[in-house]
C-alpha positions, -999 to +999 in steps of 0.1 A: +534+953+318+562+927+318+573+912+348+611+904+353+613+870+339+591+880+308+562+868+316+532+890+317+510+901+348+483+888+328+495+856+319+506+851+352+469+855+365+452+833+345+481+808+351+473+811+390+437+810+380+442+773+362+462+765+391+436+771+420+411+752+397+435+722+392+442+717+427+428+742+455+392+741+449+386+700+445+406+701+479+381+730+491+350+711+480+367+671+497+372+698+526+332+707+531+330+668+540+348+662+565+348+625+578+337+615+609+354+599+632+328+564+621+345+569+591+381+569+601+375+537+622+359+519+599+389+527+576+410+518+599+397+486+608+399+478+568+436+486+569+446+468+601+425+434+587+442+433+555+475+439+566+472+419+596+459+390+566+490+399+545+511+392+578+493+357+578+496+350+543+541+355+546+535+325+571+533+303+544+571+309+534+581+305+572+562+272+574+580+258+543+611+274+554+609+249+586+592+222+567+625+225+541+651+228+569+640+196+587+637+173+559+663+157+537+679+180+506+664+157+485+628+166+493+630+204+499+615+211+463+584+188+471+581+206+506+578+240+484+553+225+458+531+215+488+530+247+507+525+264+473+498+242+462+478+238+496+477+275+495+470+282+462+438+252+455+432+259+495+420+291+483+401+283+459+381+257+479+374+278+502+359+305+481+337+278+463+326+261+493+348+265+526+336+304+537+300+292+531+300+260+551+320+282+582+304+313+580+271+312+558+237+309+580+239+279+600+217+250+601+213+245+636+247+252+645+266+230+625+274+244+590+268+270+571+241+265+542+249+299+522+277+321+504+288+293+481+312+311+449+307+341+472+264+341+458+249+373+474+278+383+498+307+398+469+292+432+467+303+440+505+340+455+509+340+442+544+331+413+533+360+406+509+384+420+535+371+392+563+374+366+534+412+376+528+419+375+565+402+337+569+419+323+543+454+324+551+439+308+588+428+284+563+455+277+543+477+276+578+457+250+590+461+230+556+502+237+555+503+219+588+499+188+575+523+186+552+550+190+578+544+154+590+537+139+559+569+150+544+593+128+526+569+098+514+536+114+502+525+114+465+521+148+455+486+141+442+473+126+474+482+156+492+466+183+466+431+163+472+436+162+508+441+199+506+411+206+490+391+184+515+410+207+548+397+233+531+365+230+520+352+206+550+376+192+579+388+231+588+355+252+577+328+228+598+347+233+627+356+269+623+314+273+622+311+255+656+334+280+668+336+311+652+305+310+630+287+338+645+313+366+634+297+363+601+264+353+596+263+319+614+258+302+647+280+276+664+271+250+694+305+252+707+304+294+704+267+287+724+282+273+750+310+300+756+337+279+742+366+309+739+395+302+711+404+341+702+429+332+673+425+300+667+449+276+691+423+249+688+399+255+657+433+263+632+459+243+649+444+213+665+424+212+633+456+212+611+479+189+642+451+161+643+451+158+610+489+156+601+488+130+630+458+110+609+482+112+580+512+104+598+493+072+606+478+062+575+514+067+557+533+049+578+570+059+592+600+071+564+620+041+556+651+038+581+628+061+608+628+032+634+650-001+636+636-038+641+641-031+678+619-007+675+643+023+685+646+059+667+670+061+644+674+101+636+670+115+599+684+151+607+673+175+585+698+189+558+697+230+570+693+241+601+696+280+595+667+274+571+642+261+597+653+292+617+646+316+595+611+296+590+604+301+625+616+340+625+593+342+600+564+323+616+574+346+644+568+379+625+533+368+608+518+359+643+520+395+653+493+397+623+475+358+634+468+370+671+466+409+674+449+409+636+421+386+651+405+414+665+399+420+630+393+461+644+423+488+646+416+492+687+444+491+714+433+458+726+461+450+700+482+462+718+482+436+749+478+411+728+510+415+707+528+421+739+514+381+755+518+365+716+553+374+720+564+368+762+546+332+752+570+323+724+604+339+739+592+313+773+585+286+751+619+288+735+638+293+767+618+266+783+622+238+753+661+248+754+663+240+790+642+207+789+664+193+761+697+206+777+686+184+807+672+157+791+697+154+763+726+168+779+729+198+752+706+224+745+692+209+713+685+235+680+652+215+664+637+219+699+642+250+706+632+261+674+600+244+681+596+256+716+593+293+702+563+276+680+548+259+710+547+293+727+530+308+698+503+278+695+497+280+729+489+316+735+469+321+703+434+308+720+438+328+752+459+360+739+431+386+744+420+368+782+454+366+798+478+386+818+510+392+809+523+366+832+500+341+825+517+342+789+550+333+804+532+306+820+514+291+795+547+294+769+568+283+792+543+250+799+542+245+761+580+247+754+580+217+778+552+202+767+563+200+730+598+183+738+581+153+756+550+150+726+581+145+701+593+118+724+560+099+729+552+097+690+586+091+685+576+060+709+547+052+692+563+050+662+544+074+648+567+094+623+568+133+625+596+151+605+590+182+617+571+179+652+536+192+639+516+172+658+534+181+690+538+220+678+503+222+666+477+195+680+490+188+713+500+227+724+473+235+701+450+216+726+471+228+757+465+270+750+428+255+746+431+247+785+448+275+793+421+301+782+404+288+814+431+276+834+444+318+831+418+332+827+416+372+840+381+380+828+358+353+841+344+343+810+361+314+802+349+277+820+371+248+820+346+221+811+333+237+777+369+243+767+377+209+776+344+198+752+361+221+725+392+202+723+376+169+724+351+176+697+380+191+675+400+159+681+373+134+678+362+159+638+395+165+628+413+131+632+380+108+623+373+128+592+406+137+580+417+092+584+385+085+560+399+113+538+429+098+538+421+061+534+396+070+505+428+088+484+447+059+495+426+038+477+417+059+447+452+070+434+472+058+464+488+084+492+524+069+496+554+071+474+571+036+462+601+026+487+624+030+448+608+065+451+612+075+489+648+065+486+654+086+451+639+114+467+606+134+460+619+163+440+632+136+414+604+111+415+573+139+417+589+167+401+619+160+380+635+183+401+664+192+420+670+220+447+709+218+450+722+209+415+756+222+426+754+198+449+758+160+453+726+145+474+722+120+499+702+091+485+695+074+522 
């Protein structure tokens, strides 16, 4: 029999027969195992890690975004060699050595002692999806240095101190703190110490350090007169460094909320206080520099919305609502009168990352206890926390320093500084269109 296309009811058949044994009975047999609801969780939680770690990772652009909008034209292709660089050997260190030290088993609750090139631990998915979501906190506490050593470093001085942020200054810490949500065990975690995302053990970590550099390197040439007073180097774009902090914005919905490292609603809350922290640290930075300096100021406000964010990363899962406010409202102060201390102490900054990142970094530290809705958070062992991150960070991170001074030297010539980096360390040039300021 034919059918009315020409086909026959036979061939049809066996057509519908290859059909439902294509497609229809694999989906029949996938159907007899149906997963549990363990299952879907635990996919879940694999999904929301990784994406919250991608989230991190597109930080890195937003932080040399700000680093490029603050600094000179003439330096803006050194800025993006660092944050690539830190980034790309910071992962690498911390594969070979950095995961082991914060997370292997812990020698009395100081370091880790195993996981070294990933030895025993790469045959766990869950295991390479926590790696991926602690290395961009590691590489974010790394790219904070180079903010404040911008404009006179020697590229080569900075690639070894990134490799020594992330194999050593940033993982010992980390294991004080967060060791146990691995394999290890920390003496600050022992005590109760509470930092949820990292205010103090990733920024503090990363501020004191840019402020041992700062130091060591000395103030750009022209920073400060013989009187001693400021004399402002503006940054050459503006809208860059916004965009940089839109974007810092954006991956801290992944930093804080992806910290739970689980897809639960906890996330929820905690997106909702990451974000009332930096719109209050914004509007509060605005308002202190329009006071102080007579016009609402762009840098500072810019910075106040990253004050906010600093501040409520330690105590975004233990506040209220209100209490976020608070403490990003108290940071978007704080950060305006930091700038204007170092700035006193001659200590030269480019883009505010000590103030941004050590000093608010400390301050939402505090603030875990000083808000605190849960009752598990005390006052004195956060206040030991921030001490013993300041007393690591900055000791460790000035030897580094001094050591690579002496080895292969850390600052660019004054013939160099004054060229500009992207000509001296790169042969390069970001605006070739362009004529470039030589001051």
């Amino acid at each position: 029999m034919i059918s009315r296309n020409g086909i026959t009811l036979k061939k049809r058949g066996i057509l519908i027969a290859v059909l439902l044994l294509i497609f229809v009975l694999p989906l029949a047999a996938y159907a007899g195992e149906d997963p549990t609801a363990a299952d879907v969780q635990t996919n879940l939680d694999f999904v929301w890690t990784l994406v919250a770690a991608f989230l991190v990772f597109f930080m890195q652009a937003g932080f040399a975004m700000v680093e490029a909008g603050f600094t000179r034209a003439k330096n803006a292709a050194n800025i993006i060699m660092k944050n690539l660089m830190d980034f790309a050997m910071g992962s690498l260190a911390y594969w070979a050595v950095g995961f082991a030290i914060m997370f292997g088993v812990a020698y009395k609750g100081l370091f880790g002692t195993s996981g070294f090139f990933f030895s025993g631990i790469a045959d766990d998915p869950w295991t390479l999806a926590f790696w991926m979501f602690q290395v961009v906190f590691a590489a974010t506490a790394a790219t904070i240095v180079s903010g404040a050593m911008a404009e006179r470093t020697k590229f080569v001085g900075y690639l070894l101190y990134t490799v020594g942020i992330s194999a050593i200054v940033y993982p010992v810490f980390g294991s004080w703190a967060w060791g146990s949500l691995f394999k290890g065990s920390g003496w600050l975690e022992g005590m109760g110490f509470i930092d949820f995302a990292g205010s103090t053990v990733v920024h503090s970590i990363g501020g004191w350090a840019a402020l041992a550099g700062a130091i060591v390197l000395g103030p750009r040439l022209g920073r400060y007169t013989a009187e001693g007073k400021v004399n402002p180097i503006p940054g050459h774009n503006l809208p860059l460094a916004a965009l940089g902090v839109f974007i810092l914005w954006f991956g801290w919905f992944g930093f804080n909320p992806g910290s739970t490292t689980a897809g639960i609603t906890d996330i929820a809350g905690i997106a909702v206080n990451t974000n009332l922290a930096a719109a209050a640290g914004a509007v509060f930075a605005m308002i202190t520099s329009w006071l102080w300096f007579k016009k609402p100021d762009v840098g500072i406000s810019l910075n106040g919305a990253l004050a906010g964010l600093v501040g409520i990363t330690a105590p975004c899962a233990n506040v209220s609502p209100a209490g976020s406010v608070a403490i990003g409202a108290i940071a978007g102060i704080i950060v305006v009168f930091s700038v204007l201390l170092f700035d006193r102490l001659k200590i030269d900054d480019p883009v505010g990352a000590v103030s941004v990142h050590g000093v608010c970094g400390a301050w939402g530290t505090i603030a875990a206890a000083l808000f605190d809705v849960t009752g598990s958070a005390h006052l004195g062992v956060q206040l030991i926390g921030v001490a013993a991150a300041f007393a690591w960070s900055f000791s460790v991170s000035f030897i580094i320093f001094k050591l690579i001074d002496l080895a292969v030297g850390l600052r660019v010539s004054p013939e160099d500084e004054k060229e500009g980096l992207d000509a001296s360390e790169h042969s390069a040039t970001s605006y070739p269109d362009f004529s470039i300021s030589r001051i």
